[in-house]
C-alpha positions, 0 to 999 in steps of 0.5 A: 120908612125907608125903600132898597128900591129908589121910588118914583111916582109911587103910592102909598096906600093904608088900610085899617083891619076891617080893608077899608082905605084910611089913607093914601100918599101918592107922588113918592119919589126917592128911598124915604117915605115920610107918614103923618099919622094925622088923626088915625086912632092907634091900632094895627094897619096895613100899607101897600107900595105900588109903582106903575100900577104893580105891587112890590111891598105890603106890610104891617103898620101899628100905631102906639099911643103914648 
């Protein structure tokens, strides 16, 4: 995933669709945010950027398995 806005500090927050938290990535820095899937099941999710503590991105993730 790639920012316009250079990062610093910032934290990457996915929920899966039931709003649950399943994944957090803090300590993001720079224009390029790398996201191990690990063990998350296929499925739609959704992120939130923060960065001092305000929102400035939410979106939707979906996983694919191949």
């Amino acid at each position: 995933m790639q920012t316009d806005k250079v990062l610093k500090n910032a934290t990457l927050t996915i929920y899966n669709s039931l709003g649950l938290q399943v994944k957090q990535i803090s300590n993001i820095n720079g224009q390029i945010i790398t996201v191990q899937r690990d063990n998350l099941p296929g499925g739609l999710y959704y992120f939130q950027l923060t960065e001092d503590n305000q929102t400035f991105a939410t979106d939707k993730l979906v996983i694919t398995d191949n």
